[in-house]
C-alpha positions in Angstrom: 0.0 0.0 0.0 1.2 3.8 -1.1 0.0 6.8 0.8 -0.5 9.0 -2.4 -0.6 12.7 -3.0 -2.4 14.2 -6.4 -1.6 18.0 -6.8 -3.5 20.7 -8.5 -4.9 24.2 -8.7 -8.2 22.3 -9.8 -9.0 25.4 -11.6 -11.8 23.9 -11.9 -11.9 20.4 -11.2 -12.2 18.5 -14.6 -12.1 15.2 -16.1 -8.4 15.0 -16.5 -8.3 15.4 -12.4 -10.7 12.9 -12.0 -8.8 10.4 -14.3 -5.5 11.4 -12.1 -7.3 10.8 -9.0 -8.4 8.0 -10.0 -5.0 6.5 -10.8 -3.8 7.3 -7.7 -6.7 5.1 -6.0 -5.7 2.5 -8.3 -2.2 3.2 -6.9 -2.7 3.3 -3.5 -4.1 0.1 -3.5 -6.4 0.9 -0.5 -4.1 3.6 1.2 -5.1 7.2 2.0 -5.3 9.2 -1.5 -4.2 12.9 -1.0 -5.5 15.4 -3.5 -3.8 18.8 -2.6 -4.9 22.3 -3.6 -2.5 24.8 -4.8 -2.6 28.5 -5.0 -4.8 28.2 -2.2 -4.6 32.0 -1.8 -6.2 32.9 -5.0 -9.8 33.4 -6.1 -11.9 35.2 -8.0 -9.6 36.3 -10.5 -9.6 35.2 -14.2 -6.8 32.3 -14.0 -8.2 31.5 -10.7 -12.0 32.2 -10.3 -12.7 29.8 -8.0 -11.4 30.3 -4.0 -9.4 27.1 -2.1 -13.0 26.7 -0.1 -15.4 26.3 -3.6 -12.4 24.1 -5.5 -12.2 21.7 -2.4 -16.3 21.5 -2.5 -16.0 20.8 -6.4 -13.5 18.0 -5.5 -15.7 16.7 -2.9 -18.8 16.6 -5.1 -17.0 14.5 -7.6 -15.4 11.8 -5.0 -19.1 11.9 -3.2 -20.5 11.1 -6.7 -18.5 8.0 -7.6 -17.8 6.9 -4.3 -13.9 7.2 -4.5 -12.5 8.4 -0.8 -9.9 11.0 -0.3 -8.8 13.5 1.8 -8.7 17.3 0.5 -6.1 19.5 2.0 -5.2 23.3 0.1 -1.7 24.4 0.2 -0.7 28.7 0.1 2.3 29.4 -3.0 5.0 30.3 -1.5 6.7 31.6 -5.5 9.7 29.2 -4.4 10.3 26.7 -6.5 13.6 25.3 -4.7 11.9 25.2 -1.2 7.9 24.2 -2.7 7.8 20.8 -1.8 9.0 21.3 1.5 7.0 23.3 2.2 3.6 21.5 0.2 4.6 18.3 2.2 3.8 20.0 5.6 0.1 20.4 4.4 0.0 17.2 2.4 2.0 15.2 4.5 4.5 12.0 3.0 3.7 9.8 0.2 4.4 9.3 -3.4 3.2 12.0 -5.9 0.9 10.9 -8.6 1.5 13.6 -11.4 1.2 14.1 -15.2 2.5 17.6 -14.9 6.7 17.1 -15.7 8.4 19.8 -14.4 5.9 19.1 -10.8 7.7 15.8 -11.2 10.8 16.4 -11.5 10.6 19.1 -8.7 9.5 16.4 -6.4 12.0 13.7 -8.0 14.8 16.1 -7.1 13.8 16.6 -3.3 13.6 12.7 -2.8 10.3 11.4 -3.4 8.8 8.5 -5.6 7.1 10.0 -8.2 4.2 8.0 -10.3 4.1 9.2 -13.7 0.4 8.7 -15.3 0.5 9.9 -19.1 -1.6 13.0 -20.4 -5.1 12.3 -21.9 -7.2 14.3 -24.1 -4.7 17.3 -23.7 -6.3 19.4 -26.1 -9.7 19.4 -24.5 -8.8 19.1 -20.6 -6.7 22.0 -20.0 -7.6 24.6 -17.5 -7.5 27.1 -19.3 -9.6 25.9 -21.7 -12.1 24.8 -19.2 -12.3 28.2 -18.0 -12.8 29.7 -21.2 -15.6 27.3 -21.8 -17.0 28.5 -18.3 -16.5 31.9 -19.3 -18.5 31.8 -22.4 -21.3 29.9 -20.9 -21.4 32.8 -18.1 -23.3 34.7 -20.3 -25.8 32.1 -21.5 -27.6 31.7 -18.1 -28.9 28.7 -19.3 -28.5 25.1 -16.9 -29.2 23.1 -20.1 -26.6 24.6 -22.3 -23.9 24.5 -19.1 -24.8 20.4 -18.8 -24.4 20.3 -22.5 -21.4 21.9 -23.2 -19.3 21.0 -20.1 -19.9 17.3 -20.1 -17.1 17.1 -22.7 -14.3 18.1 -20.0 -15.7 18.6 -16.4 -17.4 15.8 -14.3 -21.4 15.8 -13.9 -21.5 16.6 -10.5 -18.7 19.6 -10.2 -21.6 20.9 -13.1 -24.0 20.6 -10.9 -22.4 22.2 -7.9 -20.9 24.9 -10.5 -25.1 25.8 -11.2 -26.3 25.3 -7.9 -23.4 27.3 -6.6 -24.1 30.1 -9.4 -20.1 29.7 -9.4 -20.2 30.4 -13.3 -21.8 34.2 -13.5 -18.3 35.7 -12.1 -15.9 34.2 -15.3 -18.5 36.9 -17.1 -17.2 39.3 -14.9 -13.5 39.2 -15.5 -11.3 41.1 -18.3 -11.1 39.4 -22.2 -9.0 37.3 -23.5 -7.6 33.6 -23.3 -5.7 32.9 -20.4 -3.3 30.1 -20.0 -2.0 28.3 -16.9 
């Protein structure tokens, strides 16, 4: 058994996290999956409309939904790459990172952790900031229908739900144009 640590801005919560998560249950083989938020500090800004609080309820949604237990912990950037893990690992505790981000992985290879590498699916289509723009555009519809429709492509049924019953979509309308990546 592997304690296991999944690491994200969930920005929002999509199928691609799901499918990580999910590999690191399949991992863990019964031990404690870890799914930490980062940039737990930001919120309601375009990269990062959605607070620590609202991403950890989107995450919870989606592992009440299919059944799949983990604990959610967030995680405050420090901006120092050298010193990140060190200081992730006092929120998120030991384990072995599950990761399809490289330069994450290598970042954690190089301060001494196992690292399980789970190849990138459907890259074109689950990217956060693609998400977001879909989100964005969708904002302005204000229709629950069209939101179902559109975002079962890339985002998890019930995060869809809680993004309409949360009215956690009106505020992408809200922020400046323009695509915004990362």
């Amino acid at each position: 058994m592997t304690r296991c640590i999944v690491l994200g801005r969930f920005q929002p919560f999509h199928l691609g996290h799901a499918r990580l998560v999910e590999a690191a249950v399949n991992h863990a083989d019964g031990d404690e999956v870890v799914v930490a938020i980062g940039s737990a500090q930001a919120g309601w800004e375009a990269n990062n409309p959605w607070t620590a609080e609202e991403r950890q309820a989107m995450v919870e949604a989606w592992a009440n939904s299919t059944g799949t237990n983990v604990t959610v912990v967030c995680i405050e950037d420090i901006n120092d790459p050298p010193n990140w893990v060190e200081h992730a690992a006092t929120t998120h505790g030991d384990g072995r990172l599950v990761t399809s981000d490289g330069p994450t992985a290598e970042l954690y290879r190089a301060a001494g952790w196992e690292v399980h590498d789970v190849a990138l699916s459907e890259r074109e289509t689950l990217e956060g900031w693609r998400v977001r723009q879909s989100v964005r555009m969708l904002s302005t519809v204000m229709d629950d229908e069209a939101a179902r429709t559109v975002l079962a492509a890339s985002v998890p049924e019930a995060v869809i739900e809680w993004l309409i019953e949360n009215d956690a979509m009106f505020r992408c309308s809200t922020f400046e144009s323009g695509v915004h990546a990362g």
